[in-house]
Rosetta silent file (secondary structure, phi, psi, omega in degrees, C-alpha in Angstrom):
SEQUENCE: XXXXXXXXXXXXXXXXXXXXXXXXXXXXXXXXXXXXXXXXXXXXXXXXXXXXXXXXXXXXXXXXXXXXXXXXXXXXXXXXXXXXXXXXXXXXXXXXXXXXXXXXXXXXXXXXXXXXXXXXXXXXXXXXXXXXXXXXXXXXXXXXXXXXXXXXXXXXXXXXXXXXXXXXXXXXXX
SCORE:     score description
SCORE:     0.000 S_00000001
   1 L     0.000  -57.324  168.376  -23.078  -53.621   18.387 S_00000001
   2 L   -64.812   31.522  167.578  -19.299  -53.231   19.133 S_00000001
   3 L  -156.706   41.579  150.978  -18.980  -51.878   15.935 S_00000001
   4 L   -85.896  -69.626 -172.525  -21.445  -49.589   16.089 S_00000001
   5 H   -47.244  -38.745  168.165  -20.000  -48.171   19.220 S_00000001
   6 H   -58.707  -73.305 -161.639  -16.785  -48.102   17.456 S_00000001
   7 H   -63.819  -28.821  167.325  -17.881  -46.382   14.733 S_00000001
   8 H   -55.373  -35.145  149.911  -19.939  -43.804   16.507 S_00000001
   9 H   -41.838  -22.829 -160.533  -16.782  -43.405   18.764 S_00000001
  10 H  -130.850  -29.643  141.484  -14.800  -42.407   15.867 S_00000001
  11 H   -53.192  -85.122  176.219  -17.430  -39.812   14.419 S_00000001
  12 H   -24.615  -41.689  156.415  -17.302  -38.194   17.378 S_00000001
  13 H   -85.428  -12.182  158.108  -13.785  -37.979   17.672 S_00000001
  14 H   -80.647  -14.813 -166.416  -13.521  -36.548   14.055 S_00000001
  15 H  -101.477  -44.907 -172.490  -16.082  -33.622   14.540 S_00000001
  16 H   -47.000  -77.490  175.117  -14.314  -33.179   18.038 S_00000001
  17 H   -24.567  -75.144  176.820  -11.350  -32.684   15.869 S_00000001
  18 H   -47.900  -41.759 -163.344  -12.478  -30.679   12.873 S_00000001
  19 H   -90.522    5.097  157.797  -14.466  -27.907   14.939 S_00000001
  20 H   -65.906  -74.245 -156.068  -11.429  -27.998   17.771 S_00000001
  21 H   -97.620   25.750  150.275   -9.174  -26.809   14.956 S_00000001
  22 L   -70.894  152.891 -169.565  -11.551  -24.288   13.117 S_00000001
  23 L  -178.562  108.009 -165.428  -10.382  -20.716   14.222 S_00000001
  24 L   -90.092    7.261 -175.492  -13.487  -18.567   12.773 S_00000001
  25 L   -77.756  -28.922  166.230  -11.509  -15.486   13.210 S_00000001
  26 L    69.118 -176.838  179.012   -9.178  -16.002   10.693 S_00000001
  27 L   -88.707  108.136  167.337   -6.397  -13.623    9.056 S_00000001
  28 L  -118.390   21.509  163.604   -8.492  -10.056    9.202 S_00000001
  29 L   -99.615 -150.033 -177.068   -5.570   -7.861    8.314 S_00000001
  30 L   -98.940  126.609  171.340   -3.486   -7.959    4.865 S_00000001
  31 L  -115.726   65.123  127.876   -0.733  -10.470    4.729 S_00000001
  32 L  -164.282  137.250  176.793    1.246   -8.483    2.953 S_00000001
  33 L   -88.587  113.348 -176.283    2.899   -5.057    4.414 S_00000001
  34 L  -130.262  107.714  149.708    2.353   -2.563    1.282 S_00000001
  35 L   -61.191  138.022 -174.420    2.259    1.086    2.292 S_00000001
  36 L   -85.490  170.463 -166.375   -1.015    3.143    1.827 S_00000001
  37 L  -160.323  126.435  167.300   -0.084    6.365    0.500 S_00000001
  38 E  -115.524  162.561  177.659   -2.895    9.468    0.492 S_00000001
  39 L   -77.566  143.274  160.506   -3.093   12.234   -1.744 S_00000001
  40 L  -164.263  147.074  161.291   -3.310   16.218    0.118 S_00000001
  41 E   -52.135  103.291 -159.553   -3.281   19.609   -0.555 S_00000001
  42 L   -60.642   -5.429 -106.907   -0.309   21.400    0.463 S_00000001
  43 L  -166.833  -60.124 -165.928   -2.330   24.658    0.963 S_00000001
  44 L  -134.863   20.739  168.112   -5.482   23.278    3.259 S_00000001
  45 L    32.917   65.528 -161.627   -4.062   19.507    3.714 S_00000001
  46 L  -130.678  143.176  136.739   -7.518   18.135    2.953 S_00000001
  47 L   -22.287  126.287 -172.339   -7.642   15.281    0.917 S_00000001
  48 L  -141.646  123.320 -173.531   -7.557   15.391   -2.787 S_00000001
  49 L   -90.126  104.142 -179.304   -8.675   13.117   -5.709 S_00000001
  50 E  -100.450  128.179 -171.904   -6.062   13.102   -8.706 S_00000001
  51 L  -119.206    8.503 -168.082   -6.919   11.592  -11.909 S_00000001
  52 L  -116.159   36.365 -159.284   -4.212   13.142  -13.956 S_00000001
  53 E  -140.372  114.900  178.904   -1.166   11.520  -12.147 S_00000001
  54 E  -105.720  108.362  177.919    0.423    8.025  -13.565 S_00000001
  55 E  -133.344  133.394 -160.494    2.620    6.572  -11.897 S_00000001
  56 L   -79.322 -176.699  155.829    5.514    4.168  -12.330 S_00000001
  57 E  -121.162  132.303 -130.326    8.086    2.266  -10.737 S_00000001
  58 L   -92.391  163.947 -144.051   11.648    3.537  -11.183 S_00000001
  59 L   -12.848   65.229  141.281   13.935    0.388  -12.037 S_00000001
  60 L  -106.618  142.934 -174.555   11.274   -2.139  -11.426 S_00000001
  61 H   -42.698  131.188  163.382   11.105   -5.144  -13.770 S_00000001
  62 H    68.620  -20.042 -178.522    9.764   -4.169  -17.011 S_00000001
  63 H    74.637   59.808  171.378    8.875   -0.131  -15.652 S_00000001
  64 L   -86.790  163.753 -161.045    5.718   -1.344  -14.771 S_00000001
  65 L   -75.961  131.006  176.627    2.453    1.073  -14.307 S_00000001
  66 L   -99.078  -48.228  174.271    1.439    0.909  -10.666 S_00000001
  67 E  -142.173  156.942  177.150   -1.373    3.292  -11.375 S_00000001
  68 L   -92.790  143.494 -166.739   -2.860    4.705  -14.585 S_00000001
  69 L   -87.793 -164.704 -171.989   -3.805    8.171  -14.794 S_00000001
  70 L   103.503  -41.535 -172.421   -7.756    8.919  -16.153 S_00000001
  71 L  -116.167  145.537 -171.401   -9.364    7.667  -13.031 S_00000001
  72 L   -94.197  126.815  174.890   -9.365    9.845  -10.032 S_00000001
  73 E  -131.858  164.687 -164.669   -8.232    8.259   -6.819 S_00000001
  74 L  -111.236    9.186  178.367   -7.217    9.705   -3.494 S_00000001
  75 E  -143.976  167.368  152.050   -4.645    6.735   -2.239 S_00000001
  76 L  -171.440  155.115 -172.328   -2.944    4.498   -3.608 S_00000001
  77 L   -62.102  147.902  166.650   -0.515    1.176   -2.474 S_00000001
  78 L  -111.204  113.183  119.816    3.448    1.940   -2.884 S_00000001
  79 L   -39.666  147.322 -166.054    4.943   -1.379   -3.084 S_00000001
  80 L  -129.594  137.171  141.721    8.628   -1.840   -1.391 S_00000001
  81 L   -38.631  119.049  172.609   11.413   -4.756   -2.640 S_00000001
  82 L   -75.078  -28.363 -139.319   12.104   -7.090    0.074 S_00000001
  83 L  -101.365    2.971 -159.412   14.883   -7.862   -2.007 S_00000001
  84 L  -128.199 -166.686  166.380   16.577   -3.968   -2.054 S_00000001
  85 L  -149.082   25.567  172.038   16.757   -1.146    0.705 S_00000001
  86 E   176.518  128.253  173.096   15.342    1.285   -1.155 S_00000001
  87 E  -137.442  158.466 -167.443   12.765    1.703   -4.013 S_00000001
  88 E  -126.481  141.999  178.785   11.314    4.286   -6.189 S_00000001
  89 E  -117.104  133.914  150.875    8.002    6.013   -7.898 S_00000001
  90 E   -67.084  100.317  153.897    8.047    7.908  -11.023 S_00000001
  91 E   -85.880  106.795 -172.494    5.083   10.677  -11.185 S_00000001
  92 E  -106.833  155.071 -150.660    4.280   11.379  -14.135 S_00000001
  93 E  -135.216  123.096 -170.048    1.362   14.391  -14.401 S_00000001
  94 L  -108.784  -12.052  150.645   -0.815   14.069  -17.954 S_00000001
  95 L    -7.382  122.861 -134.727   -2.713   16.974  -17.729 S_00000001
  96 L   -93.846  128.104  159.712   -2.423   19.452  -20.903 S_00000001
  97 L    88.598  -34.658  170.938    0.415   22.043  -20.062 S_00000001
  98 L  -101.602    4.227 -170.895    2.236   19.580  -16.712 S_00000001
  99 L   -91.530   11.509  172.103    2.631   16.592  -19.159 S_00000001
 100 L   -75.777  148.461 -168.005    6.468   17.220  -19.875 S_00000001
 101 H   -77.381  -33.984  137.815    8.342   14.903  -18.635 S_00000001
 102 H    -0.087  -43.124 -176.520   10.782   17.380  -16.823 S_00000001
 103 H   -93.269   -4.498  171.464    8.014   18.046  -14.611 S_00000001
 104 L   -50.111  145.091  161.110    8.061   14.355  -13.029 S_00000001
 105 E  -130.657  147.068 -173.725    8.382   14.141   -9.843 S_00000001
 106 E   -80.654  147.337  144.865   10.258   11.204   -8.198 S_00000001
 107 E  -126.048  102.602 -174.861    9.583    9.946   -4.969 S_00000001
 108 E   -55.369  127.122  153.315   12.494    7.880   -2.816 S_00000001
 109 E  -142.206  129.103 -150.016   12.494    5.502   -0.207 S_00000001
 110 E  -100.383  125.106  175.512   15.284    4.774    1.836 S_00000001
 111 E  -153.555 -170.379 -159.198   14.035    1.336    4.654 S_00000001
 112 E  -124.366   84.084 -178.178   15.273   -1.574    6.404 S_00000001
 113 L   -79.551 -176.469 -168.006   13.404   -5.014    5.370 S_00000001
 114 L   163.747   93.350 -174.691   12.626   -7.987    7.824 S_00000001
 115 L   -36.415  146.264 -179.392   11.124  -10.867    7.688 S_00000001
 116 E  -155.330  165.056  171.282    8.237  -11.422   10.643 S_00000001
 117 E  -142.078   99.060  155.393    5.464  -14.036   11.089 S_00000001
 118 L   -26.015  -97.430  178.335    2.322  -12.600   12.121 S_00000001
 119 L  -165.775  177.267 -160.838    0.669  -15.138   13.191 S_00000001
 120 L   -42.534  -62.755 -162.011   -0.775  -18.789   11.767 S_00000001
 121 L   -45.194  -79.193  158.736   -3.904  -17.447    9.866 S_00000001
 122 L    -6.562  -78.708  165.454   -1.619  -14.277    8.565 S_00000001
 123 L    92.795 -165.467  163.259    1.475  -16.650    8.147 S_00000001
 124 E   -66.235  161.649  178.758    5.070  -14.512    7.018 S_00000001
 125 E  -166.837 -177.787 -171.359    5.220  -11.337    5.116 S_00000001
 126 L  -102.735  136.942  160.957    8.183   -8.635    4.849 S_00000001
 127 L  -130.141  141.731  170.029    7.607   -5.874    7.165 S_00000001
 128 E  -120.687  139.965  177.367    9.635   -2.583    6.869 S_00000001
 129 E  -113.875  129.887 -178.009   10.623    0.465    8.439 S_00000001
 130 E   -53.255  148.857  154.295   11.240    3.810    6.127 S_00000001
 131 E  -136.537   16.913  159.258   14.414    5.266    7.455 S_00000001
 132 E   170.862  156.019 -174.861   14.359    7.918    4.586 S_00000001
 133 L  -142.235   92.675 -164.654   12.511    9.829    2.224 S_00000001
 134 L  -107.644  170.645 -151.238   13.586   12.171   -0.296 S_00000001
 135 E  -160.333  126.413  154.411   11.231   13.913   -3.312 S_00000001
 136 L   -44.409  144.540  114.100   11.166   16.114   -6.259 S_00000001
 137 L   -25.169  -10.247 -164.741    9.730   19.238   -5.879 S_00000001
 138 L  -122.342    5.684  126.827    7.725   20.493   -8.791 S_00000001
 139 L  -116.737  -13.471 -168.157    4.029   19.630   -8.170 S_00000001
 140 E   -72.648  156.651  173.656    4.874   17.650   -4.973 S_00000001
 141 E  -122.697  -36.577  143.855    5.379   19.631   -1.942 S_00000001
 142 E  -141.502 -161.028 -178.000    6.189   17.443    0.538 S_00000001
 143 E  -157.999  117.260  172.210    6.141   13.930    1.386 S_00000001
 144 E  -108.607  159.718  153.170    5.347   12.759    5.173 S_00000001
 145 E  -144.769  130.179 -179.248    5.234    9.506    7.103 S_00000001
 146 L   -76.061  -15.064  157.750    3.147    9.006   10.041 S_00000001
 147 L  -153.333  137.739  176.269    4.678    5.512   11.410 S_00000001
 148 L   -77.414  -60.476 -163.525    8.242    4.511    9.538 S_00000001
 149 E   -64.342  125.849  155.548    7.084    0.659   10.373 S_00000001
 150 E   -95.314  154.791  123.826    4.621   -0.774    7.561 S_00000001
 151 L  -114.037 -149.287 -172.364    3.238   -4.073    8.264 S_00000001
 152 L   -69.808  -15.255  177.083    0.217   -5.624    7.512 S_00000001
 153 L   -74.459  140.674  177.527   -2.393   -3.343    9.063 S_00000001
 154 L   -72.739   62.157  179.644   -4.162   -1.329    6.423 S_00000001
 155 L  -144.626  145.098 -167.138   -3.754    1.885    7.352 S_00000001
 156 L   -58.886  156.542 -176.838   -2.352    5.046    5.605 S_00000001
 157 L  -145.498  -11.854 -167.633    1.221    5.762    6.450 S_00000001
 158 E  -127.165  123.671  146.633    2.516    8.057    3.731 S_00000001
 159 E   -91.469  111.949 -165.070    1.187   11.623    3.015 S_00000001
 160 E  -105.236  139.763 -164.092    1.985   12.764   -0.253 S_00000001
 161 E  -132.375  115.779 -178.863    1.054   16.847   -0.264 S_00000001
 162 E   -95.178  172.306  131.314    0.788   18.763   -4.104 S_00000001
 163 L   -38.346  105.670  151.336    0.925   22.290   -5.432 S_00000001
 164 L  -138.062  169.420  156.814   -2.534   22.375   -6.798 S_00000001
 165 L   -59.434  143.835 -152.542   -4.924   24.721   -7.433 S_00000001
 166 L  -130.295   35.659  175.863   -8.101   24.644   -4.078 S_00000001
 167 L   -48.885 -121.718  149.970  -10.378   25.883   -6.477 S_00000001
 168 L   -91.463  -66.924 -128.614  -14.461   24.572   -5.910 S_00000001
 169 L  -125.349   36.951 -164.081  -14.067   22.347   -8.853 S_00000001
 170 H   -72.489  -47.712 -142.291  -10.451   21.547   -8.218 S_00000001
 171 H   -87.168    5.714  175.653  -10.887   17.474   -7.366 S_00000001
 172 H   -83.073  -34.336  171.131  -13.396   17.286  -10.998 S_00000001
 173 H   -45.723  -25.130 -155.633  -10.436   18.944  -12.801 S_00000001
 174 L  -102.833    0.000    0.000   -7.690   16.564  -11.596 S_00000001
């Protein structure tokens, strides 16, 4: 019987345990701070889907492809170096008549890294704040940001604004 009592004692205090330290809420941002970056018209600042625009990362290992052009998308993640204070994208535009390379346009970011710890679920990440941003000029038009800190919330932060044509059948073209 006492070791019944026992053992039921000791169930009890394991379940106690387990669902005590359960935490249903979880991580429900991104643990990692990657600035969103949208696409816009310079002309009617609307959103715009570009499918002709590849773009790289300028002295990142190997010059790897961040995004490929052929599929049209209207954002897209910038990765930053934790390890630097400033990193760079290569546009490259593949479109018949914009695909010289001349016509790239670069886009610079000057920030400030810093380690932070969210919180348990989260855990650390890099968080950063832009403290400059310079850009090429020849389809890009400008380049804004709407809060210099990224962290982990998911939310656009960079407005990237082209030259393009606002035709009807502008975002099938691109």
């Amino acid at each position: 019987m006492a070791l019944k009592k026992a053992t039921a004692a000791l169930l009890t205090a394991t379940v106690l345990c387990l669902t005590a330290g359960c935490n249903t809420s979880g991580c429900l941002q991104n643990q990692s701070a990657i600035p969103l970056a949208g696409f816009y018209s310079s002309t009617t600042e609307e959103p715009v889907s570009l499918g002709i625009v590849q773009i790289n990362g300028v002295g990142a290992p190997a010059d790897s492809v961040l995004l490929e052009a052929g599929k049209a998308v209207s954002q897209v993640y910038l990765p930053m170096r934790s390890t630097a204070s400033q990193t760079a994208w290569c546009l490259h535009y593949t479109q018949e008549g914009i695909d010289d390379p001349r016509l790239n346009d670069t886009i610079s970011f000057a920030y400030d890294s810093e380690p932070y710890f969210d919180s348990e679920e989260c855990g650390a990440m890099y968080r950063y704040r832009i403290t400059a941003v310079s850009t090429t000029c020849h389809l890009i038009d400008s380049v804004a940001v709407t809060d210099s800190l990224i962290s982990n919330v998911d939310i656009e932060r960079i407005k990237i604004y082209f030259r393009i044509s606002d035709g009807p059948d502008n975002n099938d073209k691109q």
